[in-house]
MARVO-746362 format. One line per field, with one value per atom (N, C-alpha, C): residue number from 1; residue in one letter; atom name; x, y, z. Coordinates in steps of 0.001 Angstrom, whole numbers, plus 500000, padded with zeros to 6 digits. Example, Ala and Ser with C-alpha at 12.3 -4.5 7.8 and 13.67 -1.06 7.14 Angstrom:
MARVO-746362
num = 1,1,1,2,2,2
residuo = A,A,A,S,S,S
atomo = N,CA,C,N,CA,C
xx = 513190,512300,513200,512850,513670,512900
yy = 494310,495500,496700,497750,498940,500030
zz = 507800,507800,507800,507080,507140,507870
//
This chain:
MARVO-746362
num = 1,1,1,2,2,2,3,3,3,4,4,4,5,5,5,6,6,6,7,7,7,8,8,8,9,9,9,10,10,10,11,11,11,12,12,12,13,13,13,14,14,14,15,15,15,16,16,16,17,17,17,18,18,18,19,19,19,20,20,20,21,21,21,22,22,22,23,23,23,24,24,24,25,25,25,26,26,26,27,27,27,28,28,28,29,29,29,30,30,30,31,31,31,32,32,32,33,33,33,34,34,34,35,35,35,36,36,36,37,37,37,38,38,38,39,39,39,40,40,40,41,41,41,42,42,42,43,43,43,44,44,44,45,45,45,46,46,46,47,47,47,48,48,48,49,49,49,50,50,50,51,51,51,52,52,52,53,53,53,54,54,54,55,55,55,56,56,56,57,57,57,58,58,58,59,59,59,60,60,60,61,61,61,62,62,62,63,63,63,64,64,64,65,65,65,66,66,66,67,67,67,68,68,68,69,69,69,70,70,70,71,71,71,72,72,72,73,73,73,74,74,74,75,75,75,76,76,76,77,77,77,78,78,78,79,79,79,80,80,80,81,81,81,82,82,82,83,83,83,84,84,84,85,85,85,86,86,86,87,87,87,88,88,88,89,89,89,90,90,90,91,91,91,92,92,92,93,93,93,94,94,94,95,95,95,96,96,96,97,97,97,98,98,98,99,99,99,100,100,100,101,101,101,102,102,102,103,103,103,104,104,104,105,105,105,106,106,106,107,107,107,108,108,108,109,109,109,110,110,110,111,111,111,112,112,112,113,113,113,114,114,114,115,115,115,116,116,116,117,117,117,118,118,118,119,119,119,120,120,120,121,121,121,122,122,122,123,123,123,124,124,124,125,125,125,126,126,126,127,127,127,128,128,128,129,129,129,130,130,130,131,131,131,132,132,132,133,133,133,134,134,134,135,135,135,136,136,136,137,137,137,138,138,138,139,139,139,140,140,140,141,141,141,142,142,142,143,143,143,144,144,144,145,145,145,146,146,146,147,147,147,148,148,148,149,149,149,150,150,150,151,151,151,152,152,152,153,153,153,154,154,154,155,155,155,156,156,156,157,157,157,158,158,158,159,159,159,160,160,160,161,161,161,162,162,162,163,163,163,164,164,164,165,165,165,166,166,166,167,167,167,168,168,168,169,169,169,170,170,170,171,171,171,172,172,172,173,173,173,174,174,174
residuo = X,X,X,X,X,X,X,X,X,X,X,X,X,X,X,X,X,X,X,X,X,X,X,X,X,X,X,X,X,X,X,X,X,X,X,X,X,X,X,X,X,X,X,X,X,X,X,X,X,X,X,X,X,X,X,X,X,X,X,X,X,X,X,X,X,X,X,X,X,X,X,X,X,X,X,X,X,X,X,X,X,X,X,X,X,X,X,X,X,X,X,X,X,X,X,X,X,X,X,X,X,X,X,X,X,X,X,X,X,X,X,X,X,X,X,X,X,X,X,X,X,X,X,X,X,X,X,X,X,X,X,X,X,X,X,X,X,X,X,X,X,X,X,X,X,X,X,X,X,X,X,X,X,X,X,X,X,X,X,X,X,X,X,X,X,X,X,X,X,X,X,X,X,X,X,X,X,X,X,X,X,X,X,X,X,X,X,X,X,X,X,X,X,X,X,X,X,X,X,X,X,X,X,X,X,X,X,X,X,X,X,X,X,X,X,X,X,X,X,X,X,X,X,X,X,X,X,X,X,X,X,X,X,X,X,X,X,X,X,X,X,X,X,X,X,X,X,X,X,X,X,X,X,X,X,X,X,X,X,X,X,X,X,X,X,X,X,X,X,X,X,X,X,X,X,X,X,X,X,X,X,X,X,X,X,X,X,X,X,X,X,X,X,X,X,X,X,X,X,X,X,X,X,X,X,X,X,X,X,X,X,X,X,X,X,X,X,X,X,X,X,X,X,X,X,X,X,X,X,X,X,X,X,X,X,X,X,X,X,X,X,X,X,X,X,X,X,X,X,X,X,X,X,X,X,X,X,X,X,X,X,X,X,X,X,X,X,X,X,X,X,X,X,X,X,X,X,X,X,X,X,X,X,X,X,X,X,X,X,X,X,X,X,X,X,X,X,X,X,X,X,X,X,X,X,X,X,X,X,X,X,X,X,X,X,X,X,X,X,X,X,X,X,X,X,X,X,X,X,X,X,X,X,X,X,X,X,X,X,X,X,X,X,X,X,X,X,X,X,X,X,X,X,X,X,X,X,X,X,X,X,X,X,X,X,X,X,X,X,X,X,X,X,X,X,X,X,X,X,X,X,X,X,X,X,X,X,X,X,X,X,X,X,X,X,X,X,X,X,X,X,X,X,X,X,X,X,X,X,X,X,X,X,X,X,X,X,X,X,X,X,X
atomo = N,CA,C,N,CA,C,N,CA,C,N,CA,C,N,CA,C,N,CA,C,N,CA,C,N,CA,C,N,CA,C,N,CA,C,N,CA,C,N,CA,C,N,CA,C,N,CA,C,N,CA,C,N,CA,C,N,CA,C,N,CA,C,N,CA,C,N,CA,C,N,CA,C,N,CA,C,N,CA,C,N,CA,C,N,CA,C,N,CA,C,N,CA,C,N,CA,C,N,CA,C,N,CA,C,N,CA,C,N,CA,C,N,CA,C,N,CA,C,N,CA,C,N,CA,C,N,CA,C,N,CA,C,N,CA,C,N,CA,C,N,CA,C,N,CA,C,N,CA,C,N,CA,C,N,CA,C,N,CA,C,N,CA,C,N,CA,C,N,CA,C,N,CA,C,N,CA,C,N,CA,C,N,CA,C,N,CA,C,N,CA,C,N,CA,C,N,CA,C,N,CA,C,N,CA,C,N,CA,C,N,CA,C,N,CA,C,N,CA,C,N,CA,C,N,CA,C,N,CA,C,N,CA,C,N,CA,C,N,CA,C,N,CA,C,N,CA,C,N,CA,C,N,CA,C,N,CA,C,N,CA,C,N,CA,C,N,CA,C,N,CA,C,N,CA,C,N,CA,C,N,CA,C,N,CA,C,N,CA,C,N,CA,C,N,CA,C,N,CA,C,N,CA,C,N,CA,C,N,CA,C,N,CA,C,N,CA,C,N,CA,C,N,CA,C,N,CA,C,N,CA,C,N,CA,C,N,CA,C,N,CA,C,N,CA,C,N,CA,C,N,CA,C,N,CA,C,N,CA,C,N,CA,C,N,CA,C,N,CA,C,N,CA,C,N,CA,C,N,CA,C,N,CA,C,N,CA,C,N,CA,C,N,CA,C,N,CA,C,N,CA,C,N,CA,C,N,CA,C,N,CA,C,N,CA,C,N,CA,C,N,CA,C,N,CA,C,N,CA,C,N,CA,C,N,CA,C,N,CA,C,N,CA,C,N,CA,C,N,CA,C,N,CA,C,N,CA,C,N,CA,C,N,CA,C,N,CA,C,N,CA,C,N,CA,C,N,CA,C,N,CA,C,N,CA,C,N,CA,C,N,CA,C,N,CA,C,N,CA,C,N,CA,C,N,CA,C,N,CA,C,N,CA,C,N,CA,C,N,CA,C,N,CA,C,N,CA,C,N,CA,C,N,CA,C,N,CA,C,N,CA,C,N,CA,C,N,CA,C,N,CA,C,N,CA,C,N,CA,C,N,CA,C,N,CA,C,N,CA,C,N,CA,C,N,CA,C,N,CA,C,N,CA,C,N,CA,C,N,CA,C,N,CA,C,N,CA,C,N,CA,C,N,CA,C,N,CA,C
xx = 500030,501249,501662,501451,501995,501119,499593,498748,499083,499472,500024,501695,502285,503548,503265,502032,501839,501392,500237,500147,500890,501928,502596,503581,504042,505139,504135,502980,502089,501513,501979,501673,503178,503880,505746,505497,505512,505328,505211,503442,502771,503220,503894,504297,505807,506645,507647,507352,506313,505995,505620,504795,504164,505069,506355,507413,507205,507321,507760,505982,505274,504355,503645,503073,502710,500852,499778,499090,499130,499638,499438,500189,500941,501564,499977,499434,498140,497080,496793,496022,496009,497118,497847,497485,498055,498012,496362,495727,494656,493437,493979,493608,493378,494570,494998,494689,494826,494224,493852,492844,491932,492630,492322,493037,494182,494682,495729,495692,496498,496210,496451,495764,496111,497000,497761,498837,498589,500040,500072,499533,499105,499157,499540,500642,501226,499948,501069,499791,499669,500155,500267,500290,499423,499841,500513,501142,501981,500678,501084,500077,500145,498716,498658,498140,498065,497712,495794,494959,493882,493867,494564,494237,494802,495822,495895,495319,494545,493697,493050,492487,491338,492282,493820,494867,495487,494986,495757,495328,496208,495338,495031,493781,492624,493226,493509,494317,493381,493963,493439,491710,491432,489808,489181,487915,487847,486358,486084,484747,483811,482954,481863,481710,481408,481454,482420,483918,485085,485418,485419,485604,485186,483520,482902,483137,484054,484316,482821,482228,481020,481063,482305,482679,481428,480605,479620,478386,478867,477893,478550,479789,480164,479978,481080,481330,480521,480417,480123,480954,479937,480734,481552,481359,481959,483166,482765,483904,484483,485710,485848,486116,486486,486997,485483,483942,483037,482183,481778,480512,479505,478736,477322,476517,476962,476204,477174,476921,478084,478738,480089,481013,479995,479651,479210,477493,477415,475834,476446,477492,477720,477369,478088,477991,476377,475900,474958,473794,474258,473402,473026,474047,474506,473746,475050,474898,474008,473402,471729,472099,472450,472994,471692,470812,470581,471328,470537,471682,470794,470391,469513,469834,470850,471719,472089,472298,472433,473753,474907,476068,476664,476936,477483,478924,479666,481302,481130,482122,482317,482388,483138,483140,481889,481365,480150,479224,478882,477703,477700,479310,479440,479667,479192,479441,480875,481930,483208,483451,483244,483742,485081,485375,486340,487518,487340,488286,489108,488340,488551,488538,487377,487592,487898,488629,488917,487738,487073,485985,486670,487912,487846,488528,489132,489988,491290,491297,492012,492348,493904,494116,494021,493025,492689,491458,490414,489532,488528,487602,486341,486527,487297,487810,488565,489471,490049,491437,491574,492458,493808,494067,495164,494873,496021,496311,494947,494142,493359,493935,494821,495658,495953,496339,496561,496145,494679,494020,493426,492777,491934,492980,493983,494797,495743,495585,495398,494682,493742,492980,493104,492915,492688,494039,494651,496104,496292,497572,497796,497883,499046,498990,497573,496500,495434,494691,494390,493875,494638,495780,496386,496209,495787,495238,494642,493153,491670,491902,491412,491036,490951,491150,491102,491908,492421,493286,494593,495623,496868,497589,498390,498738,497427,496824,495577,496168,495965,496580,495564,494030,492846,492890,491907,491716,490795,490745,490139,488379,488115,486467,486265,487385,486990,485742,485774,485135,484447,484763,484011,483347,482329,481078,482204,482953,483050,482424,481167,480013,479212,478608,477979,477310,476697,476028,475206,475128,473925,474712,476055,476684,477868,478172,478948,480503,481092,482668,482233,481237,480940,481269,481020,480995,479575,480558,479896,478360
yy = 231645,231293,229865,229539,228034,226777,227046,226532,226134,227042,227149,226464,226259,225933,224009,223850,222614,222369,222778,222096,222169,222682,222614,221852,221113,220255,219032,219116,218056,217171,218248,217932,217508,217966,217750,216099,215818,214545,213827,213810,212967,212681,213619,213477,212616,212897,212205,210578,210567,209075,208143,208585,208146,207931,208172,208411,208703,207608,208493,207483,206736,206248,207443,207808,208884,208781,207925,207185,207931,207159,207394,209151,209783,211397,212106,211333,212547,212261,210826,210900,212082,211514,212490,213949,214573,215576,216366,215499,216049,215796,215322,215625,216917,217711,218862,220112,220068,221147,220689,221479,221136,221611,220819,221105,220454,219238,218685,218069,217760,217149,215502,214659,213267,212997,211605,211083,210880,211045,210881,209417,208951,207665,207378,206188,206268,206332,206615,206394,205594,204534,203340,202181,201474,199917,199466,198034,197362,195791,195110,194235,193258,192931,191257,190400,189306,188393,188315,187228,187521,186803,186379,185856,186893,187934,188842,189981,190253,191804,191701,191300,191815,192701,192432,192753,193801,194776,195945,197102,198108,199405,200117,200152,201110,202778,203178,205095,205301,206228,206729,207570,206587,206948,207045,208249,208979,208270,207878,207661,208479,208391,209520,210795,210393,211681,212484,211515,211883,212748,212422,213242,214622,214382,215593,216507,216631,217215,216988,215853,215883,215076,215250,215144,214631,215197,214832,214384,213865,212337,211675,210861,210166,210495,211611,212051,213420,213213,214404,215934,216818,218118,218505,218632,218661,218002,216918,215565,214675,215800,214543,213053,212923,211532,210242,211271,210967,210421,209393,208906,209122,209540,209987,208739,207270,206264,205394,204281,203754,202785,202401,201955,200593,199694,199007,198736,200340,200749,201682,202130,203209,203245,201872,202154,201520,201134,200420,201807,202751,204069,204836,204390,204755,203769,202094,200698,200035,199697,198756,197136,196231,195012,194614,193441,192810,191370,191197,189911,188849,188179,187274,185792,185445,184560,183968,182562,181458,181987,181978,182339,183730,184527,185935,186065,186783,186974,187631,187068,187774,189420,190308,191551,192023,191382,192095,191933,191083,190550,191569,191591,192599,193788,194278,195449,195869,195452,195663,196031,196431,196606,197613,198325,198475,197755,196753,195285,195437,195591,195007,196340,197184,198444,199440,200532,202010,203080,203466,204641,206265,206206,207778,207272,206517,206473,205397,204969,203729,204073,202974,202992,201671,200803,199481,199161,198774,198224,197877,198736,198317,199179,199883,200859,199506,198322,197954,198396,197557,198248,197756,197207,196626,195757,195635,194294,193061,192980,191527,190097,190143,188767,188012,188880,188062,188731,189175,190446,189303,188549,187768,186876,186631,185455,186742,188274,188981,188564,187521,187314,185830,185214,183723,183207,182229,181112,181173,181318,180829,179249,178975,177178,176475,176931,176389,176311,177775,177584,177088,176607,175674,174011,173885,172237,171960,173053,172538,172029,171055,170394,171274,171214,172169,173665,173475,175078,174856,173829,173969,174337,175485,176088,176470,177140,177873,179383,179617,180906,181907,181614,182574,183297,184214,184920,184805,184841,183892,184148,185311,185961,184893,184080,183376,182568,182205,180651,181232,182369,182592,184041,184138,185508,186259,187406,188482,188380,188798,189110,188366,187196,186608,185124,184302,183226,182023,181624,180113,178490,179090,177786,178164,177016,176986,177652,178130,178586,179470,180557,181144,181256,180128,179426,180278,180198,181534,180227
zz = 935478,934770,935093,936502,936883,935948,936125,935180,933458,932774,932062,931748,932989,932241,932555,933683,933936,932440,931759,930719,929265,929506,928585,928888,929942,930883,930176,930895,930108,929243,927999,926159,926112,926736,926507,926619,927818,928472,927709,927112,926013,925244,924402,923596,923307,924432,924197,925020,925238,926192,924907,923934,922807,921810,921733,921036,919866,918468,917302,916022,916618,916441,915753,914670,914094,914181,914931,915107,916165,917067,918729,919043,918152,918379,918060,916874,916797,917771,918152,919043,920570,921072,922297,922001,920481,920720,920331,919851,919466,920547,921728,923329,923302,923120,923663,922776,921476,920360,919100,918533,917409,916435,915667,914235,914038,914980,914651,913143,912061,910944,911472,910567,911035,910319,910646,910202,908560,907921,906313,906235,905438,904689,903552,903257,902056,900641,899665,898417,897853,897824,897528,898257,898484,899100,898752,899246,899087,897991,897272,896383,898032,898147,899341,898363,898971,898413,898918,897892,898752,899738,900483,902231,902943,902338,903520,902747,902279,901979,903149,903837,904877,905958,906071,907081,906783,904960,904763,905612,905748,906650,905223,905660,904987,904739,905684,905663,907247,907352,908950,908607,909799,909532,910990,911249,912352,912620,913822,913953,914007,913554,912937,914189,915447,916477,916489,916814,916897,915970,914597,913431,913052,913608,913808,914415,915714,917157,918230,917981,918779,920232,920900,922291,922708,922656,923528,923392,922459,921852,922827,923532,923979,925604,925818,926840,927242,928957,929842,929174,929062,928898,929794,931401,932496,933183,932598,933294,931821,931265,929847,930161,931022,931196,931909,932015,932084,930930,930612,929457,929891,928813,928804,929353,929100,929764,930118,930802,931416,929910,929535,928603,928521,928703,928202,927601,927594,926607,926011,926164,924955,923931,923384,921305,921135,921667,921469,921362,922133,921914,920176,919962,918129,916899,917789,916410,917374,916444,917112,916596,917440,917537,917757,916921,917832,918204,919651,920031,919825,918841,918495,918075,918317,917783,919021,919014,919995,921166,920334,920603,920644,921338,921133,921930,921342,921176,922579,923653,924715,925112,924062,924292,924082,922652,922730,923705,923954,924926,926185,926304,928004,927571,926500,926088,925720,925404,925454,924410,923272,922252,922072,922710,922614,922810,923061,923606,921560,920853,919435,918176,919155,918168,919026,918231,918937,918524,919593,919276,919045,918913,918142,916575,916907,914800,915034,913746,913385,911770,911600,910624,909732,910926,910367,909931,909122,908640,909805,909650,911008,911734,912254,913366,914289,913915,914742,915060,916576,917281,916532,915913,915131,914332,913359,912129,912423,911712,911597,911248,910677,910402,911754,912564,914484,915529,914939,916043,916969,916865,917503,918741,918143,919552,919874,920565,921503,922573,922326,923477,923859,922513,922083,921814,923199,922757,921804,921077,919501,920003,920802,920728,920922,922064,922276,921247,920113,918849,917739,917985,916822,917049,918308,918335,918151,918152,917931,916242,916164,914680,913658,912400,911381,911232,912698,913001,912465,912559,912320,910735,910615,909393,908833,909276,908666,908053,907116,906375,906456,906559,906291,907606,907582,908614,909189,910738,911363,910940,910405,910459,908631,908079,906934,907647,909152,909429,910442,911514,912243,912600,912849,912972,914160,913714,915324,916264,915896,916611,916863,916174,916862,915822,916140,915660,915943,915506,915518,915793,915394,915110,916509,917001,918347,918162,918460,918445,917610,917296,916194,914579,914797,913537,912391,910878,909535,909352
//
């Protein structure tokens, strides 16, 4: 019985820690039981312009294991909070990169991809972890990348000029 009221003290917790984010409520709870439904998505977009279409959310979308319930494509059956290989060979077990290109994007190279994408579901384009319009200077100065030459009042998005992942041309340059 004590077992029991811990995890229900537990899902309480989560849930009110995550507050009213309808994103992060299904994630939490779909920890805990199957069959949660995912969050609504409106039916209609809002019109962008084309420099910000690449920045609309797509609708909530599940990464192919995740979606499946295939836990353990990723993770230890035993130890959920265990990966089947260590986080920076994970996805690479799945998406076959090669790294053939002069220059390669820091996360990827060290395996990080989750730095940029979420491996169970997103409601952004790619499986990223948020909005693309100012996903990138999360990491990258806005002031430091507004001095470099050609950067200041730039409206495009930053993947107009440069490879995510990787390239031939220096600053990963298209």
């Amino acid at each position: 019985m004590k077992v029991w009221t811990a995890v229900a003290c537990a899902v309480v917790a989560a849930a009110v820690s995550i507050g009213c984010d309808a994103t992060a409520r299904y994630k939490a709870l779909s920890l805990f039981f199957d069959g949660v439904p995912p969050p609504k998505v409106p039916e209609a977009l809002p019109a962008v312009s084309a420099v910000n279409a690449a920045t609309r959310k797509v609708g909530f979308r599940s990464h192919g294991p995740y979606g499946a319930k295939l836990c353990t494509a990723c993770h230890n059956p035993g130890a959920f909070n265990a990966l089947v290989l260590p986080p920076e060979e994970l996805c690479f077990k799945c998406h076959e990169f090669k790294l053939d290109k002069k220059y390669v994007h820091g996360p990827l190279a060290s395996g990080g991809c989750t730095a940029c994408h979420d491996p169970h579901s997103s409601q952004y384009r790619y499986m990223l972890v948020s909005e693309s319009d100012s996903f990138c200077l999360y990491c990258h100065d806005r002031k430091t990348v507004g001095e470099i030459p050609g950067h200041a009042d730039v409206e495009e998005q930053c993947t107009t000029c440069h490879d995510p992942h990787m390239s031939n041309q220096k600053n990963l340059l298209r």
